[in-house]
N, C-alpha and C positions, 0 to 999 in steps of 0.2 A: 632319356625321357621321350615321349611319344608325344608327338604336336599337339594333339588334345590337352594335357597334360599340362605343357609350357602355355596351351590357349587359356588354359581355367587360372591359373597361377598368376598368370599375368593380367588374366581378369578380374580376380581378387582383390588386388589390392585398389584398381580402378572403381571397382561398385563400393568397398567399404570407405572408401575418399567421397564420393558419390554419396553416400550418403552421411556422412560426417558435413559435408554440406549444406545436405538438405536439411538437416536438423539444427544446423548453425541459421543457414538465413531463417527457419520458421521461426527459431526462438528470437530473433533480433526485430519479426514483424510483430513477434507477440509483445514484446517488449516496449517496441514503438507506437501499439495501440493504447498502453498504458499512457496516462496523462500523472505526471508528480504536481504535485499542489503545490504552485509556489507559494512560502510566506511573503506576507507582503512587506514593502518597505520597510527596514525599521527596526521590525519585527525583534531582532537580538536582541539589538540594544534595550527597548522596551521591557523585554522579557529582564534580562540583567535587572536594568531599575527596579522592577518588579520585585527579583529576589531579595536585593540589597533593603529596599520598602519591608517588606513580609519581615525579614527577618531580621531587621534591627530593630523591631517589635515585639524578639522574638517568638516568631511564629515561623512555620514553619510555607514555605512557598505550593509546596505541590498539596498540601493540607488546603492550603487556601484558595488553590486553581481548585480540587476536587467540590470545594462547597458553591465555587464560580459554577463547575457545570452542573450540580444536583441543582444550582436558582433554578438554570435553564430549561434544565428539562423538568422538574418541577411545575414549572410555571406553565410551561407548553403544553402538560399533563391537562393541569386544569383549566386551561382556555381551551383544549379541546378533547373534554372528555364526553360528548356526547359524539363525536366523529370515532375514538376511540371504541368506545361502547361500540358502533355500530359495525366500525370491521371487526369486533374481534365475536359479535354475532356472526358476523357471513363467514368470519374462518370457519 
């Protein structure tokens, strides 16, 4: 082998480490920019009571969270559908 040769070879594996790096720390800042939404206290347990509630009525739980979020945004619809109306003008 010609020292060029043993130069590149032995460079190789130095830049592909090199960038196995760089792409390890960017993913761990991208990662770290993320925020998880803690539940709040409780939360489980809550949740539990909740199913055990729902469905010793039998009803069904996530039946009953879904009609929880259509009150929601329902409701939000119509307190403000004149802001509504107006962005979906300027879209």
């Amino acid at each position: 082998m010609t020292n060029d040769t043993k130069q590149k070879s032995q460079q190789d594996p130095t830049v592909k480490t090199n960038r196995k790096n760089t792409t390890v720390a960017s993913q761990k800042k991208s990662r770290s920019k993320r925020r998880k939404r803690a539940k709040p206290t409780g939360f489980k347990e809550f949740e539990v009571l909740a199913k055990e509630i729902v469905e010793a009525n039998d009803g069904s739980y996530y039946e009953w969270l879904h009609q929880q979020h259509q009150e929601i945004i329902l409701d939000f619809n119509i307190n403000n559908t004149k802001r509504i109306s107006e962005v979906a003008k300027y879209s």
